[in-house]
C-alpha positions as CSV (number, residue, x, y, z in Angstrom):
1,X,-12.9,-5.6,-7.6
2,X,-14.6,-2.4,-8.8
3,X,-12.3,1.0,-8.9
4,X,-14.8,3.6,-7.9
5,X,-13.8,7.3,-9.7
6,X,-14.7,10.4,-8.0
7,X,-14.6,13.6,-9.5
8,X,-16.7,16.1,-7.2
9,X,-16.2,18.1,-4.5
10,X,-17.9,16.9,-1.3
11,X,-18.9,20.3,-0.1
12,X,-21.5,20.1,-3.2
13,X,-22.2,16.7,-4.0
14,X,-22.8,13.3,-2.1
15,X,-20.6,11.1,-4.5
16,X,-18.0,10.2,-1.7
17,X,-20.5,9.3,1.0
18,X,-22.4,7.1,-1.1
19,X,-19.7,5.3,-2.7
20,X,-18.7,4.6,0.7
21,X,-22.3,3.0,1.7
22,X,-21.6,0.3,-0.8
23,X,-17.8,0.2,-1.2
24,X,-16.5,-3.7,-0.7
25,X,-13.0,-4.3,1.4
26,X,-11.5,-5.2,-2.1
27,X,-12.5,-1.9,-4.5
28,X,-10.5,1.1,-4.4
29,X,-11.1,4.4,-4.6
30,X,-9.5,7.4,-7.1
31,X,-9.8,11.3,-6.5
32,X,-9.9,13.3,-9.0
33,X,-10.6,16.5,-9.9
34,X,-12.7,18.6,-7.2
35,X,-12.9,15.7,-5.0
36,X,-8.7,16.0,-4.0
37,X,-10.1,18.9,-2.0
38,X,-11.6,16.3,0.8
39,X,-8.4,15.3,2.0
40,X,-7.6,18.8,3.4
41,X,-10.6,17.8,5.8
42,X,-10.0,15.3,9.1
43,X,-13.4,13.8,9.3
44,X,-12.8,12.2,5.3
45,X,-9.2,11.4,6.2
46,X,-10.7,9.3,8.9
47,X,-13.4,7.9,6.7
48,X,-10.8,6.9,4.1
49,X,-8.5,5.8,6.4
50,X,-9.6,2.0,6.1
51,X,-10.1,2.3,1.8
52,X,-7.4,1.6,-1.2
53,X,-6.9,5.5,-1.7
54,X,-5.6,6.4,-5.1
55,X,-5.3,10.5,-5.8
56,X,-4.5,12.0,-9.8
57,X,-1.5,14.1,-8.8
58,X,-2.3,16.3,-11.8
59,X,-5.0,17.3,-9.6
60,X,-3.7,18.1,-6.7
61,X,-1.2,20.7,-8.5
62,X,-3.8,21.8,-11.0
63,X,-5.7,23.0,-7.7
64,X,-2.5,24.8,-5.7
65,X,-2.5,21.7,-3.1
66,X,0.8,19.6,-3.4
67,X,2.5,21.6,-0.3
68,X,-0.7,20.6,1.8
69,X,-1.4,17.2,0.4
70,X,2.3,16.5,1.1
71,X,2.2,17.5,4.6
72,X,-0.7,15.6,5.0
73,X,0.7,12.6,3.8
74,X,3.6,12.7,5.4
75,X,2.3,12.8,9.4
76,X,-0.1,9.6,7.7
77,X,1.0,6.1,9.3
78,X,0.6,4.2,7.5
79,X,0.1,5.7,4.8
80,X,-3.5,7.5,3.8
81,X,-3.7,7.3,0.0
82,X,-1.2,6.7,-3.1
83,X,-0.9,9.7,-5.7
84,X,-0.7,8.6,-9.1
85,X,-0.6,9.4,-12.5
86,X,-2.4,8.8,-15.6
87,X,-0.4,5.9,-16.6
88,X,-0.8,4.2,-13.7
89,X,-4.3,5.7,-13.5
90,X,-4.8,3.4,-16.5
91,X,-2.8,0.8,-14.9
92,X,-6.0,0.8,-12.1
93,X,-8.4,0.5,-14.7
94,X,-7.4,-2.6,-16.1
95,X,-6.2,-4.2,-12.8
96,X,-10.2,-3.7,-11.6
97,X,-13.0,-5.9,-13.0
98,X,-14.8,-2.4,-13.3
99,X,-14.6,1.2,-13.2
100,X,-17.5,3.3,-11.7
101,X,-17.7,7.3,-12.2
102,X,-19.5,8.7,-9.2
């Protein structure tokens, strides 16, 4: 059970799309920094949709998002992602064999 961390935006990097490639049904997958952004896009929403989501909500309000992420979450059923902090951020870590940074 591997937590995969990504960090970049997917308007300039290819992190997301090839973490999917290998993902396995049991890893999850955390958003962080730039890469909150692609949830304000249908087309990763849908690609997500089947994926353990995690999101950093320090993130999400760092980058002016929380009304948008929330309305996004809330017309999700069930629900699209979890948002988290950095406790439980930490709590992922050590409930996953391993963490990689994409």
């Amino acid at each position: 059970m591997i937590l995969h961390q990504i960090q970049t935006s997917t308007l300039c990097d290819n992190a997301l799309n090839t973490c999917l490639r290998y993902i396995h049904p049991n890893d999850s997958i955390l958003l962080s920094g730039d890469a909150v952004n692609c949830l304000l896009q249908t087309q990763w929403q849908q690609r997500l949709a089947a994926v353990n989501l995690l999101v950093l909500q320090d993130d999400i309000q760092a980058r002016g998002l929380q009304k948008r992420i929330d309305d996004i979450a809330a017309k999700m059923q069930p629900e699209l992602f979890h948002i988290i902090d950095y406790s439980n951020f930490v709590e992922q870590s050590l409930k996953h064999n391993k963490v990689i940074t994409w």
